[in-house]
C-alpha positions as CSV (number, residue, x, y, z in Angstrom):
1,X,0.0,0.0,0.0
2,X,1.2,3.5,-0.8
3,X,2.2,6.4,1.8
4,X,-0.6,7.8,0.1
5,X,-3.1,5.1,0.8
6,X,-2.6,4.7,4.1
7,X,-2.6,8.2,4.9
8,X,-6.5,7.9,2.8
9,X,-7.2,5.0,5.3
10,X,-5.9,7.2,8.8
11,X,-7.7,10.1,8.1
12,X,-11.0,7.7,7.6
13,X,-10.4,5.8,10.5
14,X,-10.1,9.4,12.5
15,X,-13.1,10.6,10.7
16,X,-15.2,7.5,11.6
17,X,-13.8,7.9,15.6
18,X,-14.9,11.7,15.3
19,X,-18.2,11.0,14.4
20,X,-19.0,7.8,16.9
21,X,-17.3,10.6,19.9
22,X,-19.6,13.2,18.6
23,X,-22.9,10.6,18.0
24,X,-21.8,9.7,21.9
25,X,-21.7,13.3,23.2
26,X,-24.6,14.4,21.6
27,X,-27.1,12.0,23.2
28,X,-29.3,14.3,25.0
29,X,-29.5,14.8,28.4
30,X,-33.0,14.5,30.7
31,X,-33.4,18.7,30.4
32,X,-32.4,18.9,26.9
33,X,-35.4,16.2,25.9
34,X,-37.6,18.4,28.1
35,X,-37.1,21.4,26.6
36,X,-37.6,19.9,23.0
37,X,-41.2,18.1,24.3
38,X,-42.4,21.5,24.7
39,X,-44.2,21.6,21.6
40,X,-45.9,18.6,22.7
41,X,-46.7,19.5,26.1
42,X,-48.2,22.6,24.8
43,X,-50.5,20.6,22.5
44,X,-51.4,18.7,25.9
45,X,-52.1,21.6,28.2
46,X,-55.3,22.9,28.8
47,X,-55.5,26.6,27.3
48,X,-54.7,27.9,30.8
49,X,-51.9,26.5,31.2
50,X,-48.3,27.1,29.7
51,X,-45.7,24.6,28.6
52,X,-42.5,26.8,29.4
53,X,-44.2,26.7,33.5
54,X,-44.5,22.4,32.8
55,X,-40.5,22.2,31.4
56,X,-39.6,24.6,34.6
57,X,-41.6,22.5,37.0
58,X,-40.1,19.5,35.5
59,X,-36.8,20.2,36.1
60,X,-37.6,21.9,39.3
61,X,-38.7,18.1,40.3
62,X,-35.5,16.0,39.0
63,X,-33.7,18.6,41.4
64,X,-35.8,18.7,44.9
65,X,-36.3,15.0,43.7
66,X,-32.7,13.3,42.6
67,X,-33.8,10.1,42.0
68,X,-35.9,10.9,39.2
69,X,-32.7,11.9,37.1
70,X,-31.6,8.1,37.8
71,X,-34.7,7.0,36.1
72,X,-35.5,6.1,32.4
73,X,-36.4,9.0,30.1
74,X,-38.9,7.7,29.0
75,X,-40.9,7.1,32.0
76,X,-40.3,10.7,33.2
77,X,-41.4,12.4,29.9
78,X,-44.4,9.5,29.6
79,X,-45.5,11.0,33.5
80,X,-44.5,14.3,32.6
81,X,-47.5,13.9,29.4
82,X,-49.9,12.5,31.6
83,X,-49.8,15.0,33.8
84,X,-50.0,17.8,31.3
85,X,-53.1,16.4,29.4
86,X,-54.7,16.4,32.9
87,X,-54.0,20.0,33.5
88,X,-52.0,18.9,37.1
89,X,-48.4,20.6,38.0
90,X,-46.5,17.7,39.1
91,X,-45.4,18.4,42.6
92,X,-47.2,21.8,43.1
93,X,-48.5,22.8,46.7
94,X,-51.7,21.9,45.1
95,X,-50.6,17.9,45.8
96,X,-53.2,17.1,42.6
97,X,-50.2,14.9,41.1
98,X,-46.8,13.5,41.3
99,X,-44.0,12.1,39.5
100,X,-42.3,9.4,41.7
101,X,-39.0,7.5,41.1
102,X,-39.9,3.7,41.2
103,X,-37.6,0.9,40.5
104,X,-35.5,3.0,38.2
105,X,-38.7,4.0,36.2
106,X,-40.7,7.4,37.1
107,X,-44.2,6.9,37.6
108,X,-47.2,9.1,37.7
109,X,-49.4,9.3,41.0
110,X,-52.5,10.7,41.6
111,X,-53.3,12.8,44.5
112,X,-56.9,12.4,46.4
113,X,-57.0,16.4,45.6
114,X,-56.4,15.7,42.3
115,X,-59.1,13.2,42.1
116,X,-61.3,15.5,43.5
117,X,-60.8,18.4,40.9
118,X,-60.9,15.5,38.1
119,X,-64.9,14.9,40.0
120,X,-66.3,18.4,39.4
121,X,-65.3,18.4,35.8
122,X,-68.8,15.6,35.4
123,X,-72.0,17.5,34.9
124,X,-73.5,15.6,37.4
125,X,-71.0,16.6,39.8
126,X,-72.4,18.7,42.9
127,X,-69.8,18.2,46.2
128,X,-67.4,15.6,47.4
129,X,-65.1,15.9,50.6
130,X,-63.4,12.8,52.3
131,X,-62.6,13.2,56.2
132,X,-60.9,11.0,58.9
133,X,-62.4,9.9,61.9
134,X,-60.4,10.2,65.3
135,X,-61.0,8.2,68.9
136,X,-62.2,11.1,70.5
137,X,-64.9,12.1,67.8
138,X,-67.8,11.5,67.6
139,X,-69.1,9.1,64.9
140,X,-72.0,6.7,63.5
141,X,-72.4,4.8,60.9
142,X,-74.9,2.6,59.8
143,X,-75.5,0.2,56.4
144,X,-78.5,-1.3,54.8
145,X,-81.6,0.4,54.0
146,X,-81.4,2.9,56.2
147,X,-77.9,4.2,55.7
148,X,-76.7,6.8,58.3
149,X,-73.6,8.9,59.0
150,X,-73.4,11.2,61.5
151,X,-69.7,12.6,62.0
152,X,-69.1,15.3,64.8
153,X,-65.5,16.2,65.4
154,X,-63.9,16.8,69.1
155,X,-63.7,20.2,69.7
156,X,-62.9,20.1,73.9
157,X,-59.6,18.9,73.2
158,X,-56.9,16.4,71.2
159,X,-59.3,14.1,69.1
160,X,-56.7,10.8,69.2
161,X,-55.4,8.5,66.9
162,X,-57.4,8.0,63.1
163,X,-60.4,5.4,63.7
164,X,-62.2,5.4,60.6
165,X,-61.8,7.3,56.9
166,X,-65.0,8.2,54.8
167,X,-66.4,10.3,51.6
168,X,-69.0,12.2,51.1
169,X,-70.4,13.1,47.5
170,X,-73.5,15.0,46.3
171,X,-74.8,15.1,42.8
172,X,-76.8,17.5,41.7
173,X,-80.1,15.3,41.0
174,X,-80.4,15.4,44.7
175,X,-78.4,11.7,45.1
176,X,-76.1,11.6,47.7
177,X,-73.7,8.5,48.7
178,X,-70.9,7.8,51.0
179,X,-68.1,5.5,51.6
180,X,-66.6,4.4,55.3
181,X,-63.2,2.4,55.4
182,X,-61.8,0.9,58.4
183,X,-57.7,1.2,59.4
184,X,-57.7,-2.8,59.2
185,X,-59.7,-2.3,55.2
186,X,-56.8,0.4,54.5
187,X,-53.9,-1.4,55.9
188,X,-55.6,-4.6,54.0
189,X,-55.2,-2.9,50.8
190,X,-52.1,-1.3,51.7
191,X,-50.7,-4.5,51.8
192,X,-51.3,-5.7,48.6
193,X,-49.8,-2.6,46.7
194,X,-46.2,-2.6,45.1
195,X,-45.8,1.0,46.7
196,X,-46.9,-0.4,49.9
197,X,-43.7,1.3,51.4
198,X,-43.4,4.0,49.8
199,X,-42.3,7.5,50.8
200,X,-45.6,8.8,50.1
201,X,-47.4,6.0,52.9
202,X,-44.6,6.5,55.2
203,X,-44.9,10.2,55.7
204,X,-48.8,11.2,54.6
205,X,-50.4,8.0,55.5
206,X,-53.4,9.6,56.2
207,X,-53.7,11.6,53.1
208,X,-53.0,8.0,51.5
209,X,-55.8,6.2,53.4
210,X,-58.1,9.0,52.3
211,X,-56.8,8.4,48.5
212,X,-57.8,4.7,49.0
213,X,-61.7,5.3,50.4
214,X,-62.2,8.3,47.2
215,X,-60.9,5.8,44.7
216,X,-63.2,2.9,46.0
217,X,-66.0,5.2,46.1
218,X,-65.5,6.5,42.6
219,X,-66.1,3.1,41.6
220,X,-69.9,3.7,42.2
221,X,-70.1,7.3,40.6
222,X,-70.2,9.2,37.8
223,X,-66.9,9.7,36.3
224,X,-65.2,12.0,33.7
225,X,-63.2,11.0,30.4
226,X,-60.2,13.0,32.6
227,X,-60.7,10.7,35.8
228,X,-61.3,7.4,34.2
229,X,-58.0,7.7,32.5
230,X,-56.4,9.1,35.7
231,X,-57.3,6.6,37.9
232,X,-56.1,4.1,35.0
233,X,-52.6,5.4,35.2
234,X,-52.4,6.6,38.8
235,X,-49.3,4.3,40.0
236,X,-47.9,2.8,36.5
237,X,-45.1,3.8,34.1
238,X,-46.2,5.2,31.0
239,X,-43.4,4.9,28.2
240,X,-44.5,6.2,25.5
241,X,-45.1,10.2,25.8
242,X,-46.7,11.1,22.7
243,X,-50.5,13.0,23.4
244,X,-53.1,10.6,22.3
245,X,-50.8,7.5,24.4
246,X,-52.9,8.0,27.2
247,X,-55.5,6.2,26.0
248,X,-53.2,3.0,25.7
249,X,-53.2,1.3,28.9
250,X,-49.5,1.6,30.4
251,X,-47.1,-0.9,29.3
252,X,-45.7,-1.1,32.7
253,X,-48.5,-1.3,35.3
254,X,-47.9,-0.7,39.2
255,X,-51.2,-1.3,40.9
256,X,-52.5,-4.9,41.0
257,X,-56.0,-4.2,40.0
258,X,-54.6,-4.1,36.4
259,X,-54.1,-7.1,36.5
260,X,-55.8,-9.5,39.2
261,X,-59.2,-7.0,40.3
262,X,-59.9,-4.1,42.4
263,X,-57.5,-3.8,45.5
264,X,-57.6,0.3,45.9
């Protein structure tokens, strides 16, 4: 081969090892696919809401939250969608929704507030609240055909230790239902979740409990488009974040009634 050959071949070889280095540097990085979903997430948002805000929340999260950089990009930008085409800031003092690192995947979790907000967008929609019950309350409750619930907190001093958890919903035909859960029926269907451990049981248990009695009672009530699909995806890792994926159920799912019946 000739000086001149090889010299061809060398300067290949270099250009072929430039390009693989710069293919290698220029993956993107968690922020940089953020900022280019922004044209998606303002397709997603309601009209109120703005898609620079999302991107800023986003990475606002990955920061307070550094596990959720350790997860797959994917999953974050699949919760990151779902939470946009429900109109919820992820992690907002509004506690509608969260992202939530997972097994090295990010997953998106409904709030009980969120769930709430999702209720009044049915036309049939009048109230809900959900309450807990404490020791030193005072409380009835009564099934069958005459259905009561009379629930007057302690005001003379501390109320104790959570006894029971229930909802309350009006619609505006006049109906009106309620749901009462137990702390043996909540720790029962603690049990059986995948997140049964998580941070979000450890340090708001209560605020989790109430999340379990709203989602069994939404079982028996109206629902909108916007909860249904909520409650569908509330706990599992969506991977694909393009806009009309959230009517795919999640490839990934977290919470057993997906797969083996209700639980909570």
């Amino acid at each position: 081969m000739s000086t001149e050959a090889r010299n061809a071949v060398a300067r290949r070889a270099e250009n072929v090892g430039q390009v693989e280095q710069a293919g290698e540097q220029q993956l993107p990085t968690l922020a940089q696919q953020i900022e280019r979903m922004k044209p998606e997430l303002a397709r997603a948002l309601p009209k109120h809401m703005d898609a620079d805000r999302m991107a800023r929340l986003a990475l606002t999260l990955i920061r307070k939250t550094p596990d959720l950089a350790n997860c797959s990009t994917p999953s974050f930008l699949g919760a990151l969608m779902t939470c946009a085409q429900l109109g919820f800031e992820p992690g907002s003092p509004t506690q509608e929704a969260f992202i939530v690192p997972y097994k090295g995947e990010a997953s998106f979790q409904l709030g009980y507030q969120g769930m709430v907000t999702l209720f009044y967008q049915h036309p049939m929609a009048s109230s809900v609240k959900v309450e807990t019950v404490r020791e030193n309350d005072y409380f009835e409750h009564e099934e069958g055909l005459e259905e009561r619930l009379v629930h007057r907190p302690c005001q003379t001093g501390p109320r104790g230790k959570a006894v029971a958890y229930y909802s309350v919903a009006r619609l505006i035909n006049g109906g009106r239902t309620f749901k009462v859960m137990y702390p043996d029926e909540i720790e029962e269907r603690r049990q059986k979740m995948p997140s049964k451990n998580s941070p979000a049981w450890r340090n708001s248990y209560d605020e989790m409990a109430k999340k379990t009695v709203l989602r069994n009672h939404f079982k028996a009530l109206p629902k909108s488009a916007e909860l249904a699909r909520a409650m569908a995806h509330d706990g599992t890792v969506r991977t694909d974040w393009q806009p009309d994926a959230i009517d795919v159920a999640p490839e990934f799912p977290q919470r057993p009634e997906l797969e083996a019946g209700p639980t909570a």
